[in-house]
C-alpha positions as CSV (number, residue, x, y, z in Angstrom):
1,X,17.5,-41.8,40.4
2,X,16.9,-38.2,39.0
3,X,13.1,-37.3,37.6
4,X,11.7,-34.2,37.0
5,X,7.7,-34.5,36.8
6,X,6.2,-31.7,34.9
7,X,2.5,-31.2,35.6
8,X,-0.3,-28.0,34.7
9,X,-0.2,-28.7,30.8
10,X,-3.5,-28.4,28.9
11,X,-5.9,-27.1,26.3
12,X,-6.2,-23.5,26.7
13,X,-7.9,-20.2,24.7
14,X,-5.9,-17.7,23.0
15,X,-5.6,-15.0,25.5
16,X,-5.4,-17.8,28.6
17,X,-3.0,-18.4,31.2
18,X,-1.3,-21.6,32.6
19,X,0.3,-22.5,35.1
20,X,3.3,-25.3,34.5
21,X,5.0,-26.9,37.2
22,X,8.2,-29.3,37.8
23,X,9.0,-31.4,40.6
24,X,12.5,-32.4,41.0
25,X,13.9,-35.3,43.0
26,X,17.3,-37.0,43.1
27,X,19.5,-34.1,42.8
28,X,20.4,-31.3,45.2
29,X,17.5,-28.7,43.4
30,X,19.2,-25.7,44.4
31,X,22.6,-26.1,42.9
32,X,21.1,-26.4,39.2
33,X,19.7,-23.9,36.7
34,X,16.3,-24.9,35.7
35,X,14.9,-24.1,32.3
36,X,11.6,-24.6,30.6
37,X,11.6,-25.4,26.8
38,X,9.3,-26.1,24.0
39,X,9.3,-28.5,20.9
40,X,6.2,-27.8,18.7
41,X,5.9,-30.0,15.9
42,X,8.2,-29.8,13.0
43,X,10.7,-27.8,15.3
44,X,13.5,-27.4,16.8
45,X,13.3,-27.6,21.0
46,X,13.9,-24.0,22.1
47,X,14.4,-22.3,25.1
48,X,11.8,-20.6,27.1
49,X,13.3,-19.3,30.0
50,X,16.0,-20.6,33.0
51,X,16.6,-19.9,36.3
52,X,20.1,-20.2,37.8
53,X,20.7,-21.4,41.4
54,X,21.3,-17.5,42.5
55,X,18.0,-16.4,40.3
56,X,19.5,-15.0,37.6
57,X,16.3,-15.6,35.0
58,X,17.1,-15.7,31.2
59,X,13.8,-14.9,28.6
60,X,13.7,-16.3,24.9
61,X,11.9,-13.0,23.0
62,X,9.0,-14.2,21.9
63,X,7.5,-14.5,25.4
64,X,9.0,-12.0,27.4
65,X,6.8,-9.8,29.0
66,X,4.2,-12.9,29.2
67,X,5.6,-16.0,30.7
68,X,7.7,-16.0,34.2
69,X,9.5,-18.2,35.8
70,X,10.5,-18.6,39.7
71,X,12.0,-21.3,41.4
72,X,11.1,-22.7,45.3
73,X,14.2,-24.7,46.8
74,X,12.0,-25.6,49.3
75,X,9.5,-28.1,47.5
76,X,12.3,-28.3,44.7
77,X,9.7,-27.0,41.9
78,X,10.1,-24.3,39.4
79,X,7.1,-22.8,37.8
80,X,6.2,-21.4,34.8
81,X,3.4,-19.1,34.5
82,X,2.2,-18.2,30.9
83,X,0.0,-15.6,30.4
84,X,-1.5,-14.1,27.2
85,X,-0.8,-17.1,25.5
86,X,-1.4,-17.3,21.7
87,X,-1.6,-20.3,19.0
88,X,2.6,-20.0,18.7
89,X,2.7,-21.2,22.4
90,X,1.6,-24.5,21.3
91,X,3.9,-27.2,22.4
92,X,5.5,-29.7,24.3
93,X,7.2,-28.2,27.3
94,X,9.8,-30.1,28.8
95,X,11.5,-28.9,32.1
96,X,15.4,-29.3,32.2
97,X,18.2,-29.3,35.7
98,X,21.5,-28.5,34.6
99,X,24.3,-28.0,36.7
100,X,28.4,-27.8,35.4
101,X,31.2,-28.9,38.5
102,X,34.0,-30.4,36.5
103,X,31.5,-31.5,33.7
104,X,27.9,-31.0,32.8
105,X,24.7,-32.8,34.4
106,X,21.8,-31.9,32.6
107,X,18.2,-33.9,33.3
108,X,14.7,-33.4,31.0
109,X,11.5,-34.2,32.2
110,X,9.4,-36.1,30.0
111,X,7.4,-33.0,28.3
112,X,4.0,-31.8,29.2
113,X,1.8,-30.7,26.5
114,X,0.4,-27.2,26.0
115,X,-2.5,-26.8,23.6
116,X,-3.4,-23.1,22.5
117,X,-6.7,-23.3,20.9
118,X,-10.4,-21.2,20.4
C-alpha cells in the first residue's frame, strides 16, 4: 500500500519560514518525481515545485527564489523549505510521487495545512 505522510504544516508570520516534509512508503522513492502543490480556497491546485529522480527541480513563479525543494532517497522524504512566506502562501499542500513506465503512477498525500498569518 502506497502513502505519502506530509508533516511540518502550521500557522506562521508573514516573513516566516517552514519546513514541510513527506515520507513515502510503498513505492521504490527514487524512481518518481516528487512535487509539492497547493490548493487555497476557492482555487485551483497548483504546482509548487518537483523534483525528478535525477534532481532536475521545476519552480512555479510566484515562489522562486523563496521556497526549495530537495529530495533524500535514503529516508524516502522530500522537503520543502519556504522561506519569506507571505499571506498568498496560504494553503493546503499536498505532496505528489509520480512516476510514467508504460503508463502513469501518480500518488497524493493527504494535504498538510499552511497558515500565513500576523
Amino acid at each position: 500500500q502506497v502513502q505519502l505522510v506530509e508533516s511540518g504544516g502550521g500557522l506562521v508570520q508573514p516573513g516566516g519560514s517552514l519546513r514541510l516534509s513527506c515520507e513515502a512508503s510503498g513505492i521504490i522513492f527514487s524512481l518518481y518525481t516528487m512535487g509539492w502543490y497547493r490548493q487555497a480556497p476557492g482555487k485551483q491546485r497548483e504546482l509548487v515545485a518537483n523534483i525528478n529522480s535525477g534532481g532536475r527541480i521545476n519552480f512555479s513563479g510566484s515562489v522562486k527564489g523563496r521556497f526549495t525543494i530537495s529530495r533524500d532517497n535514503a529516508k524516502n522524504t522530500v522537503y520543502l523549505q519556504m522561506n519569506s512566506l507571505n499571506d498568498e502562501d496560504t494553503a493546503v499542500y499536498y505532496c505528489k510521487a509520480t512516476k510514467y513506465v508504460q503508463r502513469e503512477y501518480v500518488y497524493w498525500g493527504q494535504g498538510t495545512q499552511v497558515t500565513v498569518s500576523s
